[in-house]
C-alpha positions in Angstrom: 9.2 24.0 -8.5 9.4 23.0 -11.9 7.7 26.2 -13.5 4.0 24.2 -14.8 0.9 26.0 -15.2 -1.5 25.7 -13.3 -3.6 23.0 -15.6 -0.3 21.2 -16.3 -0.7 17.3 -15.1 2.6 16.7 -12.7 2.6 13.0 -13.4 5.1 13.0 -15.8 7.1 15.1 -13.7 6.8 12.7 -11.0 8.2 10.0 -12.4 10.9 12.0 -14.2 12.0 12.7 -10.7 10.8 9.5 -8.6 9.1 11.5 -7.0 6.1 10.0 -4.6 2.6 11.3 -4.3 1.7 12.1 -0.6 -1.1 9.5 -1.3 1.9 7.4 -2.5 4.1 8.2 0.7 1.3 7.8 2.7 0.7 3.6 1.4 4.5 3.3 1.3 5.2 3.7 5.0 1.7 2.0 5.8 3.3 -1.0 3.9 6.8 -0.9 5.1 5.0 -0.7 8.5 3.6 -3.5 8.3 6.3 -5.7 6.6 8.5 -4.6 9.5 5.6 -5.6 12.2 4.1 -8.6 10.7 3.6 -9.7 14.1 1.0 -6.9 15.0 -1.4 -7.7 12.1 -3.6 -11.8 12.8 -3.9 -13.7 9.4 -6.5 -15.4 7.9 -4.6 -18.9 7.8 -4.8 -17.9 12.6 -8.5 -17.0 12.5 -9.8 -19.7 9.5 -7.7 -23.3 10.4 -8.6 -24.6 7.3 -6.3 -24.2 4.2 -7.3 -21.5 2.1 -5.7 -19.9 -1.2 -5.8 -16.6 0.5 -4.0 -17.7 4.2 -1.4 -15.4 4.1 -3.5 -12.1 3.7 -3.9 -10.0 6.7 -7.6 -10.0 8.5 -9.1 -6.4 7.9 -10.7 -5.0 10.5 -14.6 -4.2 11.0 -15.4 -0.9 12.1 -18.7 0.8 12.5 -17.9 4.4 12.0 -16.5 6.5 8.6 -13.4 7.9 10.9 -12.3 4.2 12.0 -12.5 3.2 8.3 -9.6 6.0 7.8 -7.6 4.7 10.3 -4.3 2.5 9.5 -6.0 -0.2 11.6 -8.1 -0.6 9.3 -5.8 0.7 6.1 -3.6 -1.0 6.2 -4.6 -5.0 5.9 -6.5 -3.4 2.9 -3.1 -1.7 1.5 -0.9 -4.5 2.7 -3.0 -7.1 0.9 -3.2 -5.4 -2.7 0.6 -5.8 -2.5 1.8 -8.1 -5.1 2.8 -11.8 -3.2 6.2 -11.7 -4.7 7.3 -8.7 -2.8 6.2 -9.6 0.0 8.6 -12.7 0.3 11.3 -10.1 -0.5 14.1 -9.2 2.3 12.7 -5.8 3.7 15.0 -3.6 1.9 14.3 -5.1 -1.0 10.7 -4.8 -0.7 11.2 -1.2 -0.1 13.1 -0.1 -3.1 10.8 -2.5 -5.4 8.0 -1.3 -3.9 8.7 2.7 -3.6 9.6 2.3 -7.8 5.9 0.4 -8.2 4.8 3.3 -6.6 6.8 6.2 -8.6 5.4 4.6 -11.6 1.7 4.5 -11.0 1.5 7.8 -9.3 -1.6 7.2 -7.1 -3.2 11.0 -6.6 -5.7 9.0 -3.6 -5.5 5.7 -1.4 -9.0 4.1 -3.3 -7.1 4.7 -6.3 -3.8 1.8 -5.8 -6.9 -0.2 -3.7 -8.7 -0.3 -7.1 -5.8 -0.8 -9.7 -5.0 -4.6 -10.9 -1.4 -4.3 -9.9 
């Protein structure tokens, strides 16, 4: 697409373009999910009644096997969680465009890699 060689890094093309990862894709529309369906996802402030500095994250899921660890129910409280507080007070299209540019910018090539970056 944009003529590179083969051991050409495409990062700087990405963000040239805003262009996002499919990692990147895949953690945008596991977070817009959620923001959109808050609803679906119990917090810790409905499971722990006693006030906390962390109420308002979403309870992750326990699961026994590797394939239920994949799975968005289990995702994405994880992905959800590592979003910054101050987007998640924004209005939802808002959130997206701030978001989807956070995104473009640190070009994520996996999922564990935006779960471990200090954002």
């Amino acid at each position: 697409m944009f003529n590179l060689k083969s051991t050409d890094s495409c990062v700087p093309f990405f963000k040239k373009h805003k262009l996002l990862t499919l990692p990147s894709l895949y953690i945008f529309e596991i977070a817009t999910f959620v923001r959109m369906n808050q609803h679906l996802f119990p917090r810790l402030a409905d499971t722990f009644p006693r006030n906390r500095r962390d109420n308002s994250q979403l309870c992750s899921h326990s699961s026994k096997t590797a394939l239920m660890t994949k799975s968005v129910f289990c995702l994405a409280p994880k992905i959800y969680n590592k979003i910054p507080q101050s987007y998640k007070t924004l209005s939802v299209n808002l959130f997206k465009k701030k978001f989807r540019d956070l995104l473009t910018d640190k070009c994520y090539y996996s999922i564990s890699d935006f779960l471990s970056d200090n954002i």
